[in-house]
N, CA and C atoms as an extended XYZ file, in Angstrom:
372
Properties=species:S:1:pos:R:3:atomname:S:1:resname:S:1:resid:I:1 pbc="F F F"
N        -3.706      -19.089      -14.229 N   UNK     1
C        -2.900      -19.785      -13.253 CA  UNK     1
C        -2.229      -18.792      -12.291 C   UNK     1
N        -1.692      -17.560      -12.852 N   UNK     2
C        -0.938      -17.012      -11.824 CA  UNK     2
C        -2.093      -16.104      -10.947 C   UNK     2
N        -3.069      -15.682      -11.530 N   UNK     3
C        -4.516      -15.235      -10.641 CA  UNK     3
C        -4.603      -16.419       -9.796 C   UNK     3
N        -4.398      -17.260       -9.887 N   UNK     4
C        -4.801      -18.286       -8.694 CA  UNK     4
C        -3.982      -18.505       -7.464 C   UNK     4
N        -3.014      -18.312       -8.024 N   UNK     5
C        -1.341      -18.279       -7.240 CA  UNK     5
C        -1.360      -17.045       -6.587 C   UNK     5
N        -1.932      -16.003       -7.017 N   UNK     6
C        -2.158      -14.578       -6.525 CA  UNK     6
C        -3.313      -14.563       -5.445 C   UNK     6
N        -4.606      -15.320       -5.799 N   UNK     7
C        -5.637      -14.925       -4.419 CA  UNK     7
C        -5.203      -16.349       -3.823 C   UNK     7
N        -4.175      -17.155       -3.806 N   UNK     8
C        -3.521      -17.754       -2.255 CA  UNK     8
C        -2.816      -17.177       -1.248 C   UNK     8
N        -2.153      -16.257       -2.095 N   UNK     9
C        -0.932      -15.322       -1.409 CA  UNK     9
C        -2.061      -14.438       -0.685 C   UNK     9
N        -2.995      -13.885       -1.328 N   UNK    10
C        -3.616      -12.869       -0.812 CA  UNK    10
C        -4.368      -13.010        0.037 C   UNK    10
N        -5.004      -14.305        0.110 N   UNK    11
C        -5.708      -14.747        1.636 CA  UNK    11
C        -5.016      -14.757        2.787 C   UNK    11
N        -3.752      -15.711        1.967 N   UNK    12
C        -2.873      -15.937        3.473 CA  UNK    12
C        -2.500      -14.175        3.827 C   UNK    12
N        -2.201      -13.253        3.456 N   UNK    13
C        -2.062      -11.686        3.610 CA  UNK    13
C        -3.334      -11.460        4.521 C   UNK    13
N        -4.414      -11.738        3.901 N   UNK    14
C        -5.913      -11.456        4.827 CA  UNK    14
C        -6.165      -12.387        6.354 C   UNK    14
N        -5.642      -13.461        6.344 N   UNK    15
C        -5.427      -14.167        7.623 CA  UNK    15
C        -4.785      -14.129        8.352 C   UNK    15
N        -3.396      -13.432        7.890 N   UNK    16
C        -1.942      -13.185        8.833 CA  UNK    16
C        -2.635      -12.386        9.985 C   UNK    16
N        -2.375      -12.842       11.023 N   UNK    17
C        -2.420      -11.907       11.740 CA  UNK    17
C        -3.831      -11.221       12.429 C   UNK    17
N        -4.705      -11.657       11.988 N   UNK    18
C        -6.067      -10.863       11.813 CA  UNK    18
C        -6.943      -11.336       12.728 C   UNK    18
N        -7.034      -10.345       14.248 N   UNK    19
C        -7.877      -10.965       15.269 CA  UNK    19
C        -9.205      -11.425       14.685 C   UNK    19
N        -9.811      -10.573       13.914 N   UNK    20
C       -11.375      -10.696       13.547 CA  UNK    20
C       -11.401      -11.583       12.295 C   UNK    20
N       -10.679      -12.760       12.334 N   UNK    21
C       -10.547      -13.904       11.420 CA  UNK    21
C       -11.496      -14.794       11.642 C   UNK    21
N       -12.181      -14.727       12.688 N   UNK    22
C       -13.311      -15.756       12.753 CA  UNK    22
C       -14.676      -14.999       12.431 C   UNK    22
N       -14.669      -14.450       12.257 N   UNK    23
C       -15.830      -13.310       11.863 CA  UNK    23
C       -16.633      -13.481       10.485 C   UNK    23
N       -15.641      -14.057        9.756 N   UNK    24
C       -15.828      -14.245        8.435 CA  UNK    24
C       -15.324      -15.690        8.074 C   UNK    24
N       -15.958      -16.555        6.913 N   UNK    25
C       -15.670      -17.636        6.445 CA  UNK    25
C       -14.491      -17.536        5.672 C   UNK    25
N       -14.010      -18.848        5.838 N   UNK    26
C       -12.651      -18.941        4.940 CA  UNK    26
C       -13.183      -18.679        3.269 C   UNK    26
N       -14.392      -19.613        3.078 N   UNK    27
C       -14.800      -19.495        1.987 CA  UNK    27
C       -15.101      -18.072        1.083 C   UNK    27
N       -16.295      -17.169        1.354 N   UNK    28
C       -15.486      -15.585        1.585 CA  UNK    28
C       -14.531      -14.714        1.768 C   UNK    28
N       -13.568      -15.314        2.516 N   UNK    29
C       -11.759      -14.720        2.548 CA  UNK    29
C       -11.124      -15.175        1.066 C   UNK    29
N       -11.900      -15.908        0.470 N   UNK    30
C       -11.223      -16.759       -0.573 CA  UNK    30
C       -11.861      -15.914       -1.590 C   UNK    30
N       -13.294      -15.956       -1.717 N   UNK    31
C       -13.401      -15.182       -2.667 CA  UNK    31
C       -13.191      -13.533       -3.004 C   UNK    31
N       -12.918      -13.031       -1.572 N   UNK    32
C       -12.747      -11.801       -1.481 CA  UNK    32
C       -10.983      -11.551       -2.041 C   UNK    32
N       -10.391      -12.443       -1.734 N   UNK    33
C        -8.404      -12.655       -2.008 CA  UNK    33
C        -9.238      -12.689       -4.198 C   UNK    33
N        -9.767      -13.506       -4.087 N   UNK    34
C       -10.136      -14.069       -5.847 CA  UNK    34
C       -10.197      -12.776       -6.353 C   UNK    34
N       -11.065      -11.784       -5.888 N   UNK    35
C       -11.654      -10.319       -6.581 CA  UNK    35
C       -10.355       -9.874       -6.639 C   UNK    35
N        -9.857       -9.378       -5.364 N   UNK    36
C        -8.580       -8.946       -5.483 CA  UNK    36
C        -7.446       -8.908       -6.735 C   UNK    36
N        -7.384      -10.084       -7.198 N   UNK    37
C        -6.245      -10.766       -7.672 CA  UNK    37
C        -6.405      -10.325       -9.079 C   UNK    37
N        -8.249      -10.466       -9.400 N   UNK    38
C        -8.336      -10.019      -10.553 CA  UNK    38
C        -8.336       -8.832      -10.378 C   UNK    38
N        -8.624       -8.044       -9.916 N   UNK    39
C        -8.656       -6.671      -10.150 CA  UNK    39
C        -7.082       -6.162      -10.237 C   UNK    39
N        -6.293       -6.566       -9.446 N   UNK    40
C        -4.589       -6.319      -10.074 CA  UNK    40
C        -4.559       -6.966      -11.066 C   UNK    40
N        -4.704       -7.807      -11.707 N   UNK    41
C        -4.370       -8.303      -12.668 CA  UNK    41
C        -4.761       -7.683      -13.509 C   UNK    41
N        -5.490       -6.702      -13.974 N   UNK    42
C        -6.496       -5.958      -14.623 CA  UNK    42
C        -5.704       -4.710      -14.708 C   UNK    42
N        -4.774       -4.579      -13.915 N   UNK    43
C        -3.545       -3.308      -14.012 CA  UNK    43
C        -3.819       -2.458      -13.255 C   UNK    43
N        -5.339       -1.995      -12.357 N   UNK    44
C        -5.476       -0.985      -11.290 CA  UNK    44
C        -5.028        0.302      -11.675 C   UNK    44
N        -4.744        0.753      -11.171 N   UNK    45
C        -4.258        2.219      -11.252 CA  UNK    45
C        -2.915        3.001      -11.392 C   UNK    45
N        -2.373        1.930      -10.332 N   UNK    46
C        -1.031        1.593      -10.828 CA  UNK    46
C        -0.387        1.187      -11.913 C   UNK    46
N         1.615        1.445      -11.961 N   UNK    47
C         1.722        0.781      -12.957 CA  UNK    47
C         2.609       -0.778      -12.351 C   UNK    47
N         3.510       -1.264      -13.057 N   UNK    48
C         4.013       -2.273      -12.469 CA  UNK    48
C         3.767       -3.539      -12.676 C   UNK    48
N         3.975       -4.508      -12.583 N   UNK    49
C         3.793       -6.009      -13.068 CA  UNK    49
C         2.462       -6.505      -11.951 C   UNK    49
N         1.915       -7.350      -12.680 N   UNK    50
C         1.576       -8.067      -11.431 CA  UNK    50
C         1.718       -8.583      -10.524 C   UNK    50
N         2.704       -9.059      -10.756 N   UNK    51
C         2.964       -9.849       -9.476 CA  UNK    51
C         3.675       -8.965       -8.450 C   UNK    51
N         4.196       -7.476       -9.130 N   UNK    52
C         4.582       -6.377       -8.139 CA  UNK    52
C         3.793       -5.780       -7.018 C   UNK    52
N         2.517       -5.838       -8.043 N   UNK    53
C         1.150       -5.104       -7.515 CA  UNK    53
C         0.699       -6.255       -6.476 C   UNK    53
N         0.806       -7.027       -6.339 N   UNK    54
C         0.542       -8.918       -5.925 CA  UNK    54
C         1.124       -8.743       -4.243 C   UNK    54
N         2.562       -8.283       -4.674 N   UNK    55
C         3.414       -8.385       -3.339 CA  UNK    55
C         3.197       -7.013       -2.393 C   UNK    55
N         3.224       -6.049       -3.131 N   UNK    56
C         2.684       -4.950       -2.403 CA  UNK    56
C         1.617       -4.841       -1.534 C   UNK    56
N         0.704       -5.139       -2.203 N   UNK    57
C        -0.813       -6.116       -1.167 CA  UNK    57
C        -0.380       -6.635       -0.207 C   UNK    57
N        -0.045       -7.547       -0.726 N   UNK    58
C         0.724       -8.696        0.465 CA  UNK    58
C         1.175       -8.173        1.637 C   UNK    58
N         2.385       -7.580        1.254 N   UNK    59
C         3.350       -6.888        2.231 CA  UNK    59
C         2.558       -6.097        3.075 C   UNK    59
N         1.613       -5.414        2.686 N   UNK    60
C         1.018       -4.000        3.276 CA  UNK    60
C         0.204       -4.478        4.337 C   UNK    60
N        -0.976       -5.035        3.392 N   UNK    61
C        -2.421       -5.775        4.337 CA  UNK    61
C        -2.293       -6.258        6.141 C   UNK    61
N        -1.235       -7.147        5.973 N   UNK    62
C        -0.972       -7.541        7.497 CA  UNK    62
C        -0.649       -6.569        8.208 C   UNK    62
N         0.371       -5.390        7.494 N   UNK    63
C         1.470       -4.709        9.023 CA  UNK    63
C         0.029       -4.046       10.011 C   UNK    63
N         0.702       -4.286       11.435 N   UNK    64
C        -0.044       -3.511       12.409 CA  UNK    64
C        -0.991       -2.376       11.990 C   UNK    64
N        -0.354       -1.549       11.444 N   UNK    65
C        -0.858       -0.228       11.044 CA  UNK    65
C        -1.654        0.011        9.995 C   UNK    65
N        -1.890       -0.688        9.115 N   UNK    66
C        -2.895       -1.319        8.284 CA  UNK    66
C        -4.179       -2.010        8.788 C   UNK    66
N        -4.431       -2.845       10.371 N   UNK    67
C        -5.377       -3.419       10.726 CA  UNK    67
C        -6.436       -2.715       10.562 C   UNK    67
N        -6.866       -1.574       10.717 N   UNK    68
C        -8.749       -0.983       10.437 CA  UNK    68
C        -8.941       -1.048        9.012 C   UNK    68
N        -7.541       -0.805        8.308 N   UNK    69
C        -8.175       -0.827        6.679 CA  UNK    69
C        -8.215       -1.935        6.387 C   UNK    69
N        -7.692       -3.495        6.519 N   UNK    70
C        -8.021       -4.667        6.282 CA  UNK    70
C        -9.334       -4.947        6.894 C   UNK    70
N        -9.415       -4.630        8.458 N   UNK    71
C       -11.130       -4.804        8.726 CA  UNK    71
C       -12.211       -4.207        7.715 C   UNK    71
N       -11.908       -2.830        7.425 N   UNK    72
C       -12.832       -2.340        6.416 CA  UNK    72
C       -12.841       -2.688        5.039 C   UNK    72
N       -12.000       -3.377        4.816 N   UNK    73
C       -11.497       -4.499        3.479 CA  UNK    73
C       -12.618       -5.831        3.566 C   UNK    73
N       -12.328       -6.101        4.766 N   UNK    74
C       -13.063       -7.707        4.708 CA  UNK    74
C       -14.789       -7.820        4.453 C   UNK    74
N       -15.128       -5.988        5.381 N   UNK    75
C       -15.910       -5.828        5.685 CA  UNK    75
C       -17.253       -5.068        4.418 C   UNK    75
N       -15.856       -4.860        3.319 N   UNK    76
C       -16.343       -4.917        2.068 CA  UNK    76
C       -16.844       -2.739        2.187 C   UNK    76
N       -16.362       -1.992        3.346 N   UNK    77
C       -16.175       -0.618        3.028 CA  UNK    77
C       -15.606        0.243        2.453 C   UNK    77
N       -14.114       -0.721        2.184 N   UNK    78
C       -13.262       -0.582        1.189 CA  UNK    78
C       -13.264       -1.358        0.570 C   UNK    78
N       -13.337       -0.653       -1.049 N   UNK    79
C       -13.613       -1.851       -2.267 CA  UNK    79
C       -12.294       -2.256       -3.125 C   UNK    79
N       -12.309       -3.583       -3.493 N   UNK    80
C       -11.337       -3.861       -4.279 CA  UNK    80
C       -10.393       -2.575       -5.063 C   UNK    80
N       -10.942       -1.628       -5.862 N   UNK    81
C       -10.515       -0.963       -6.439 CA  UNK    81
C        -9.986        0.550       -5.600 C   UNK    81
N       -10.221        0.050       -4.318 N   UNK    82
C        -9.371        1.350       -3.507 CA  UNK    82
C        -7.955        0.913       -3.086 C   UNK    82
N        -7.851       -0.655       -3.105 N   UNK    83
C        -6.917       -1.510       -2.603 CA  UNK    83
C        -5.899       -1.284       -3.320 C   UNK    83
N        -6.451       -1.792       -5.041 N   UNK    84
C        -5.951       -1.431       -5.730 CA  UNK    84
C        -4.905        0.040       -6.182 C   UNK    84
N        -5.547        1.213       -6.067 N   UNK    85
C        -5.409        2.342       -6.512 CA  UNK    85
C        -4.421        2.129       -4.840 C   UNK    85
N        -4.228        2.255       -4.265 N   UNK    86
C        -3.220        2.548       -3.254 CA  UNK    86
C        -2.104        2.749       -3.311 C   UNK    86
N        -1.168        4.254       -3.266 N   UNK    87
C         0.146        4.110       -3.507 CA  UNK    87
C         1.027        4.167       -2.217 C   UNK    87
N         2.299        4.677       -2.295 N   UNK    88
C         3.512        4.011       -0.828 CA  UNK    88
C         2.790        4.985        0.251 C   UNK    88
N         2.171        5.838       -0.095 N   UNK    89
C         2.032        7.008        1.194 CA  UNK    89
C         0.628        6.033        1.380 C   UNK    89
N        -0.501        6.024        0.937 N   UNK    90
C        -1.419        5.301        1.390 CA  UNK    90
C        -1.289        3.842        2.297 C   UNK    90
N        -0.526        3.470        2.294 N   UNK    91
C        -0.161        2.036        2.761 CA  UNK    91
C         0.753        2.620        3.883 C   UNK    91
N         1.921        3.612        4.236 N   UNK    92
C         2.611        3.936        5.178 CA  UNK    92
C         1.727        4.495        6.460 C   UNK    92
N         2.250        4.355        7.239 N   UNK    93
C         2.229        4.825        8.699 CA  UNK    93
C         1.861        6.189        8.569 C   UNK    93
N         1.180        6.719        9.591 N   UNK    94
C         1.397        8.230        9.810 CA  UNK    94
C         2.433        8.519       10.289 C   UNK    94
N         3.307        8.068       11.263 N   UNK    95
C         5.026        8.426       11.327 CA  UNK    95
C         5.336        8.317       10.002 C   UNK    95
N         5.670        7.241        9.428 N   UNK    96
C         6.019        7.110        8.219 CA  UNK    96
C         5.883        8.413        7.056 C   UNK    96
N         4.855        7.957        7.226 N   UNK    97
C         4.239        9.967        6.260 CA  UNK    97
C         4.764       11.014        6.512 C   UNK    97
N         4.899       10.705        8.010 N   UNK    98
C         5.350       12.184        8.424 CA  UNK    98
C         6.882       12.245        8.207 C   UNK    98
N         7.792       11.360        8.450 N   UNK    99
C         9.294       10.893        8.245 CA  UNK    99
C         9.668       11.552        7.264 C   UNK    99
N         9.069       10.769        6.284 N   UNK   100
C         9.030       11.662        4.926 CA  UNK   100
C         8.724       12.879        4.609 C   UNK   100
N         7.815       13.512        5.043 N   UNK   101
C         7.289       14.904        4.537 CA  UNK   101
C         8.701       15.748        5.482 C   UNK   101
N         9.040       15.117        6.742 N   UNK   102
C        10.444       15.911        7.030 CA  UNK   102
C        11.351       15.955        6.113 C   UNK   102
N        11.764       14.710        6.116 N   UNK   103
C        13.146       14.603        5.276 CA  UNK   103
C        12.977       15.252        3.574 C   UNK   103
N        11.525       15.444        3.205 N   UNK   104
C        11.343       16.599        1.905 CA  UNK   104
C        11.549       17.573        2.319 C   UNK   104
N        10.916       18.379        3.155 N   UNK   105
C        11.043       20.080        4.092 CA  UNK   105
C        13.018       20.390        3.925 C   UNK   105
N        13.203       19.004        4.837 N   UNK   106
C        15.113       19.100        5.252 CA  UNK   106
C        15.598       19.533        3.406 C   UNK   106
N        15.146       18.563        2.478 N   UNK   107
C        16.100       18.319        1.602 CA  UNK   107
C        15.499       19.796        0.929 C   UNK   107
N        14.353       19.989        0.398 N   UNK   108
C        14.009       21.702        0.159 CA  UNK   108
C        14.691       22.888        0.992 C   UNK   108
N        14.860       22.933        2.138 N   UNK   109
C        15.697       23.972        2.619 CA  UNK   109
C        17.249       23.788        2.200 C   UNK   109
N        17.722       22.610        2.072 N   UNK   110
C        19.560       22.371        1.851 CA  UNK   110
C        19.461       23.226        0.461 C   UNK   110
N        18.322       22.510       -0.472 N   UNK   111
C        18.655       22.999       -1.834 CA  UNK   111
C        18.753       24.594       -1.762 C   UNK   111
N        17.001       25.035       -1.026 N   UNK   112
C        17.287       26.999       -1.135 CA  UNK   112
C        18.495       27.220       -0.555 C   UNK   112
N        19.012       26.685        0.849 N   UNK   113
C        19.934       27.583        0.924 CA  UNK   113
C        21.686       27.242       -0.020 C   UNK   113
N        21.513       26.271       -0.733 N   UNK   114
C        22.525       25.782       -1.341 CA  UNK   114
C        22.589       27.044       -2.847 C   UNK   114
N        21.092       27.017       -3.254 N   UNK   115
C        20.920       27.750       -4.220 CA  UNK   115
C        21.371       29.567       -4.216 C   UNK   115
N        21.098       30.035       -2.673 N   UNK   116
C        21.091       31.193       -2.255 CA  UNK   116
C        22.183       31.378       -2.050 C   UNK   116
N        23.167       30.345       -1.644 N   UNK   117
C        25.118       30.581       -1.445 CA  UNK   117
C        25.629       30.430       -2.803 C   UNK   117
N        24.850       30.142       -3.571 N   UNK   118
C        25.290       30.043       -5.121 CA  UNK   118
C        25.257       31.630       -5.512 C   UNK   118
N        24.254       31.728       -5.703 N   UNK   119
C        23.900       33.100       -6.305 CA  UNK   119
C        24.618       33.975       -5.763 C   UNK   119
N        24.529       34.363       -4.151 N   UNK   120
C        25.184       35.563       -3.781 CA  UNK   120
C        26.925       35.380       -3.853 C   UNK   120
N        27.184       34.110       -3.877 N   UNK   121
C        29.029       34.204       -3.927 CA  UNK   121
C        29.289       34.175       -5.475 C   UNK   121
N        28.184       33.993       -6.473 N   UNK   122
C        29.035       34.092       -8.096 CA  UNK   122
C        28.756       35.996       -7.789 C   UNK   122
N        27.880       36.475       -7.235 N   UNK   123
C        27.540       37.864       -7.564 CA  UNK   123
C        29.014       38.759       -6.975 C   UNK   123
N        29.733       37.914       -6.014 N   UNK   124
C        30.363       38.982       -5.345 CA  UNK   124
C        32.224       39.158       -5.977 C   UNK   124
């Protein structure tokens, strides 16, 4: 039951939004959301509940910046089990990625030089 409740959510995720929605049958969007659903349900690669793994999909699939990998989703180049295996950096933006890999760099330099005013003021 909740696999079923899961490839509804996940179609409507595959239709949101999606110029190249006529390209493909609903009937196929359906079974392609179905694979999906089982294959999270199946635990993927990830860890997390299902229905975590459920919403994450969800959430991701539509945003703008996601559109070539949902085309290559529908289009069956990307397979269920890459969808799956996807973690926050895979699903983010390249700003996004990059946002982050700053604000690691920023927070690694505070620490050395936090670490380096440590050391030389216990030494003195």
């Amino acid at each position: 039951m909740a696999e079923a409740r899961a490839a509804e959510v996940l179609l409507k995720a595959l239709e949101q939004d999606n110029a190249d929605i006529g390209e493909y049958p609903r009937a196929y969007l359906l079974w392609l959301a179905r694979d999906l659903a089982a294959a999270l349900n199946s635990g993927g690669a990830l860890g997390g509940s299902f229905a975590s793994r459920v919403r994450t999909v969800c959430a991701n699939l539509p945003r703008p910046h996601n559109w070539a990998l949902r085309t290559r989703f529908c289009s069956r180049e990307v397979s269920v089990d890459e969808i799956c295996a996807m973690d926050a950096d895979a699903w983010a933006s390249a700003q996004q990625r990059e946002q982050k890999k700053e604000g690691h760099q920023r927070r690694l330099r505070q620490r050395t030089v936090c670490f380096f005013c440590r050391t030389h003021i216990s030494d003195a």
